[in-house]
N, C-alpha and C positions, 0 to 999 in steps of 0.2 A: 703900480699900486695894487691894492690887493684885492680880491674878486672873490665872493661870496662862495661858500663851499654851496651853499642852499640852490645857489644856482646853477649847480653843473645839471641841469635835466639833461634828458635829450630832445632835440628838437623833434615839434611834429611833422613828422617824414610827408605826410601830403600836404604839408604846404610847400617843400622842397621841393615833390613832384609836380605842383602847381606851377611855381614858377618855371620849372623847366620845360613845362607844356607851353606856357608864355611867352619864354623865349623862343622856341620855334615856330609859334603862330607868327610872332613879331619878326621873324628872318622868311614868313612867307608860304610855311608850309599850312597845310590844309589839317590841325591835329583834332581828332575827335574825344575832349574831355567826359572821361567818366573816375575821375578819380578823388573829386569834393564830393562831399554831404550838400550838395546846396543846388535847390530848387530854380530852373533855369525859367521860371515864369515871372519872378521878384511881385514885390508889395502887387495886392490885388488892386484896381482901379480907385475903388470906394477908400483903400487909405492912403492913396495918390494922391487924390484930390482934396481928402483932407488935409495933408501935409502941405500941398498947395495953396491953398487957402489959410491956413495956419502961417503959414511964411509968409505972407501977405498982409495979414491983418493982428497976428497975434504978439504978446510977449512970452515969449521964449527966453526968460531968464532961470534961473536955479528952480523946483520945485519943491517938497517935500523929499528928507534922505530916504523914505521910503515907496514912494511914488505920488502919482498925482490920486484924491479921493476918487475919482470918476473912472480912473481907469482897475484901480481896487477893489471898487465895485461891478464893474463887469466882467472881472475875473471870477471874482465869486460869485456872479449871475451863471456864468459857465458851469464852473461844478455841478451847480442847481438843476443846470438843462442837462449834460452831457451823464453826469454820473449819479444824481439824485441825492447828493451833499453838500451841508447846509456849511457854508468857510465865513464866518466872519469875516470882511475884510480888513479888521483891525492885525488879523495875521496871515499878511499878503503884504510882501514885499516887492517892489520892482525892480529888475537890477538891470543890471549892463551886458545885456544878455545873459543866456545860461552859463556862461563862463564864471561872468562877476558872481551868478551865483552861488556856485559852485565854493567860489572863493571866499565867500562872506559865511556859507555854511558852514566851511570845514573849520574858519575859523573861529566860528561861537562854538562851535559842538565839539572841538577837540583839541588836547593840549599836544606839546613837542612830547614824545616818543611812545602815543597813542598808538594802538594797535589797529587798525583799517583793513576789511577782507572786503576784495573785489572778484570780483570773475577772471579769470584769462583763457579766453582774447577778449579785449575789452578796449574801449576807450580810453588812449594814451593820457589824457591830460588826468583822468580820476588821478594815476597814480605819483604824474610826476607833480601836477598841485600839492597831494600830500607829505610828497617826500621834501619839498619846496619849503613847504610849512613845519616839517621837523619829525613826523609822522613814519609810523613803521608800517607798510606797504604788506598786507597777505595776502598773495596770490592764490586763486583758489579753481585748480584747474578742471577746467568744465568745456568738457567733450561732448559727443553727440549721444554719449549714454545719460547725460542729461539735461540735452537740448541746448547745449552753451551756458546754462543759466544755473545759479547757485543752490545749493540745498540744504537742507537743517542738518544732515547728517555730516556734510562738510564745516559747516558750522561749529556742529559739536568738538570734530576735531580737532579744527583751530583755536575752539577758545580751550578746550584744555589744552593746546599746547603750549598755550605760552596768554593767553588770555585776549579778546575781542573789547574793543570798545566803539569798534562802527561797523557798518556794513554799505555800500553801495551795489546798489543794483538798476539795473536799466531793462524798461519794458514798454516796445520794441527796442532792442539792443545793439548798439554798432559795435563791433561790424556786422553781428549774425545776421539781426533781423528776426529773432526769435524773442517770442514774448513770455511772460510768466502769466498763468491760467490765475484766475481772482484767488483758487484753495492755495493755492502755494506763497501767492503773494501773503496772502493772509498767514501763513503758518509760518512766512521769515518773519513777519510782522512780531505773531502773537511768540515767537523764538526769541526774538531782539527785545520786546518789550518782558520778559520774563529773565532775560541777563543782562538787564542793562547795557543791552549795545544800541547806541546811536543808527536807526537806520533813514537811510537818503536813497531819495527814489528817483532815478532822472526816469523822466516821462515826456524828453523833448519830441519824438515821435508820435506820441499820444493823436491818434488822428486819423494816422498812416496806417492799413490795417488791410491785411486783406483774408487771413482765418478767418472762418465761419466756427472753426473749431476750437478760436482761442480768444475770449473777450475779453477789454480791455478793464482793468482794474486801477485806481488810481491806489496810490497809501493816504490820501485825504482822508480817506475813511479811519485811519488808525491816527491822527495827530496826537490823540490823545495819550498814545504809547510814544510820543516822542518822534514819533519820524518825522521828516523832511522832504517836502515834494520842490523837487527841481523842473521846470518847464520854461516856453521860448515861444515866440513868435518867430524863430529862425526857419522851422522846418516843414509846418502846418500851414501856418501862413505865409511861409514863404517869405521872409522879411528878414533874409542872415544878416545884412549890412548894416540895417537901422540898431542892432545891438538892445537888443529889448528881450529881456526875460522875466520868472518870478520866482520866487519863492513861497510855498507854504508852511507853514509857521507851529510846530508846539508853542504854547503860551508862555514856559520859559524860554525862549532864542528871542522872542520879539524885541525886548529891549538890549539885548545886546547885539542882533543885526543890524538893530536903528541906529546905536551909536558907531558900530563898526561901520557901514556903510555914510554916514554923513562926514566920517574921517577918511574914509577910502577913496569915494569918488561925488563927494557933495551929492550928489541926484546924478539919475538916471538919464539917458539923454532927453531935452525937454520934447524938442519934437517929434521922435518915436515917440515916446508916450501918449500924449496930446493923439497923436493920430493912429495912433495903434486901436485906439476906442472904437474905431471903425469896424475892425475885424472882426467885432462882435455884432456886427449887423446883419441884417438876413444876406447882403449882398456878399460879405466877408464873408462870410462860413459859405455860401453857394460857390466864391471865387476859387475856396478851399480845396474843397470837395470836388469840383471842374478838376484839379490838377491830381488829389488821390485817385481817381476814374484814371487819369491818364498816365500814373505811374504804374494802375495797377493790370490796364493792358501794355507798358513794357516791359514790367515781369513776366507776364503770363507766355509774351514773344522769346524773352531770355530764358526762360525753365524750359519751353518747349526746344531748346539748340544745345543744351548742355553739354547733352552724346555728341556732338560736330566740336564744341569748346573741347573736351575732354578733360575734363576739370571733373575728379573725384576724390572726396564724396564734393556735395556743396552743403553748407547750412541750411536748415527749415527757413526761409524769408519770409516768417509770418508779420510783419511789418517793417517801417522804416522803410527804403529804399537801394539797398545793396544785398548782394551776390557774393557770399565770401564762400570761396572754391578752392579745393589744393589741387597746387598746378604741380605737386612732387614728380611726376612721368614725364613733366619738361627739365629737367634737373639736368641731365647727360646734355641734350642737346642745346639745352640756352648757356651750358656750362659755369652753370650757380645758381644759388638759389632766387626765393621771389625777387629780391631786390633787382638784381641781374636779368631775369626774366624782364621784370619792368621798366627795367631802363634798355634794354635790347627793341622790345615792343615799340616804346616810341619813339626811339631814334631810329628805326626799321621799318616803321607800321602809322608811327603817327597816332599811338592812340596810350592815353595816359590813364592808369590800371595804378591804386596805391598797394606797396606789397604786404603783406601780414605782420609780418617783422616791425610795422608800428604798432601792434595791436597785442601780439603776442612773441615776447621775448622770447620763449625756449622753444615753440612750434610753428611759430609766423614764417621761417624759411621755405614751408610746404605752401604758403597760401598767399592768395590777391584778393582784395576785397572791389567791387567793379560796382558804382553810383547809376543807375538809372534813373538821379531826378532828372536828366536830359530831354530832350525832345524823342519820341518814339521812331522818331526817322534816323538821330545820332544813334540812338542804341542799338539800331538793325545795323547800321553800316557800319561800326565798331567793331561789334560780331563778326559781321564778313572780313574783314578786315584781321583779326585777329585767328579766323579759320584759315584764312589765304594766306597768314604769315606762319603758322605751324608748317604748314609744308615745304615749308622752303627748310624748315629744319632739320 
């Protein structure tokens, strides 16, 4: 029978590598995972326990298609504290984590063979959700001449080439870890709203922070110009599994999120939600913040080993929680590129590294992107591990 052209993505390569760190945990070996986005501490206490207690006493059927009022509104309490903007909750969506949101975005804000410019390297799924959706994918290559992250002046040139109708952006960015400074955010902003392009702002890192030289800026502040803020309880709060995300809203996508999503996935999961309300309590945010403290002394151990890793150059990690490094000088001796590197490593080494080549299709060969949400004791002995097996090269 026949099999959807929309579907040929490609798959996301670390969950591949995931599993196959699984499998050799489960045949016995001792493997040290740094190759997921995901926070080895899960839900803080305080939304344990409400979840506990919700399963115990609560009903837990369908919701509202766009979340429950109580948790809509402590979302836009947030903005309030964290960035000093005022979000109606009436344009706050909940979704199915940042994925679903991701998916209910693209689909209110753009038709089949829209034009979309993202960064590259970037986040696998921006591109193959849109290509999914029907969508023409602009890759917009961003090096260290300018910090990973996108520019007006690339901008320019893409939408005369052939014409822009969206823009995604991400600040802290996976894989870099390099953030957009508020003037720049503001100036793809006040760019996007001046050509009519759609901009989407994943801010699932938002949190994660460890410049003093680059502060976080949300696009809540621009709705007004139509952008889109995408955000999660997966990474901040540490909550990947519970599938809990949001959306921020221009005032035209509300009604048609509302309806896309009550068609998509009826409501959000009931009990994430219900207990996600916690996170925003003084113990949830202190739970939080316990674990940025503790990512952000095992970066600070991982940047000081670089010269022993031999990984040149590496990305600026001004947030988020990964290390994306070119490993090109191991090329002769792992005999191919990162992919080969990475699957030598932990069938060798026992230690699971996702290669670049998910991230960036024409220059991911040269690179490994390496997760320190881990504990600071995995991340050291990784390390070691990963210096001890260069020389056997």
């Amino acid at each position: 029978m026949k099999v959807s052209r929309r579907s040929h993505v490609p798959p996301f390569a670390v969950m591949q590598v995931l599993a196959s760190a699984n499998e050799r945990r489960a045949a016995g070996h001792d493997v040290l995972n740094l190759c997921a986005g995901e926070p080895s501490t899960g839900a803080s206490d305080v939304v344990r326990e409400k979840a506990a207690d919700l399963l115990r006493h609560a009903d837990l059927g369908y919701t509202e298609a766009m979340g429950v009022p109580a948790l809509r509104r402590e979302i836009a309490g947030h903005y309030r504290r964290w960035y000093d903007v005022e979000v109606d909750p009436a344009r706050i969506a909940v979704t199915t984590g940042s994925s679903g949101g991701f998916l209910l975005a693209f689909l209110a804000a753009f038709d089949v063979g829209d034009r979309v410019a993202l960064a590259r390297p970037g986040y696998p799924a921006y591109k193959n959700i849109l290509a999914a959706l029907g969508c023409e994918v602009v890759e917009l290559d961003c090096g260290p001449d300018t910090r990973y992250q996108p520019t007006v002046s690339q901008l320019m040139e893409a939408y005369y080439d052939g014409g822009l109708d969206g823009l995604v952006v991400a600040s802290p960015a996976n894989p870099t870890g390099t953030m957009l400074p508020p003037a720049e955010l503001a100036a793809l902003a006040r760019w996007c709203e001046e050509h009519d392009v759609r901009l989407i702002s994943d801010e699932i890192y938002h949190g994660i922070a460890y410049s003093t030289d680059v502060q976080q800026a949300t696009a809540a502040m621009y709705t007004g110009s139509g952008a889109v803020v995408v955000n999660s309880f997966s990474k901040y709060w540490a909550m990947t599994g519970w599938r809990l995300g949001w959306l921020v809203l221009p005032d035209e996508l509300v009604g048609p999120v509302d309806a896309l999503a009550g068609n998509v996935a009826l409501s959000p999961p009931a009990l994430a939600q219900h207990a996600g309300v916690a996170a925003f309590s003084p113990a949830g945010y202190q739970a939080a913040a316990d674990n940025v403290a503790r990512y952000a002394a095992s970066r600070a151990a991982l940047l000081d080993r670089v010269d022993e890793l031999g990984w040149r150059p590496v990305a600026p990690a001004d947030g988020a929680f990964y290390v994306y490094g070119n490993v090109s000088a191991f090329r002769h001796a792992v005999g191919g590129d990162s992919v080969t590197y990475c699957r030598r490593l932990l069938a060798e080494a026992d230690v699971a590294l996702t290669p670049g080549a998910d991230f960036d299709t024409v220059a991911g060969g040269d690179w490994v992107r390496l997760s320190f949400a881990a504990a600071p004791d995995v991340v050291a002995r990784a390390v070691d591990r990963v210096v001890a097996w260069h020389r056997t090269l």
